[in-house]
C-alpha positions in Angstrom: 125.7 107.7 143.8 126.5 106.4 140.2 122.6 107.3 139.3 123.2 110.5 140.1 126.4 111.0 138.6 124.8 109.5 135.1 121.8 112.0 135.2 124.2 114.7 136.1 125.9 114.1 132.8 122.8 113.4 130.9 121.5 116.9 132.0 125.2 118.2 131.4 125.0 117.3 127.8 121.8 118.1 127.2 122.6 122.0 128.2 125.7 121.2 126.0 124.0 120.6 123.1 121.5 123.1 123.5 124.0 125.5 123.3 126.0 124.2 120.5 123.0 123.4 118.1 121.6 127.1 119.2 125.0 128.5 118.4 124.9 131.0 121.8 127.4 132.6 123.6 126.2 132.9 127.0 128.2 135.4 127.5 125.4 137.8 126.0 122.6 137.9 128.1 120.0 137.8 125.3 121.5 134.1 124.4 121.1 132.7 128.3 117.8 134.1 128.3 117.4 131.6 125.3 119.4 128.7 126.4 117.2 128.6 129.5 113.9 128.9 127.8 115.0 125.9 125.7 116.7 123.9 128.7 113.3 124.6 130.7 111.3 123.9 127.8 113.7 120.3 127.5 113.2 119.6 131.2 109.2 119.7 131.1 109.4 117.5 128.3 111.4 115.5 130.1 108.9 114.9 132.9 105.8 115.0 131.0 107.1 111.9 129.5 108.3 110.5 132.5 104.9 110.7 134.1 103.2 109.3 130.8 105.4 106.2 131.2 105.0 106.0 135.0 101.3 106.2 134.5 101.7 103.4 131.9 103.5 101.2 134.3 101.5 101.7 137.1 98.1 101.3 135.5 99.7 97.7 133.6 98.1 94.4 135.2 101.7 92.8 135.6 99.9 89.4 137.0 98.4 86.8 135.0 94.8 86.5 135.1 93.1 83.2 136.1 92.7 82.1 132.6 96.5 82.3 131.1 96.0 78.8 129.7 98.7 76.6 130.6 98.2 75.4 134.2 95.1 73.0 134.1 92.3 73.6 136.6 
């Protein structure tokens, strides 16, 4: 539950400052159209560089090898 409440306000202020640094009122429809181009554009971002890391750690030999040097044989 408290993961979900953190990424809830990450996302939160992420739309935040989208909106601020963009200075749009989304009370005008032309600015949601762009706050939601930018948040969609954020959020596939977001997972493309979650998968690059995911594919980083999954593809990482986290086991010594045979040869690590300090037990003798």
């Amino acid at each position: 539950m408290k993961t979900f409440i953190i990424l809830l306000k990450i996302f939160l202020i992420a739309a935040l400052l989208i909106i601020s640094n963009g200075n749009l009122a989304l009370s005008n429809s032309d600015n949601r159209a762009v706050f939601f181009e930018s948040y969609s554009v954020w959020l596939g971002e977001l997972v493309e560089k979650g998968v690059t890391v995911t594919g980083y750690v999954v593809g990482t030999e986290w086991l010594p090898g045979k040869d690590f040097g300090i037990l003798p044989d």
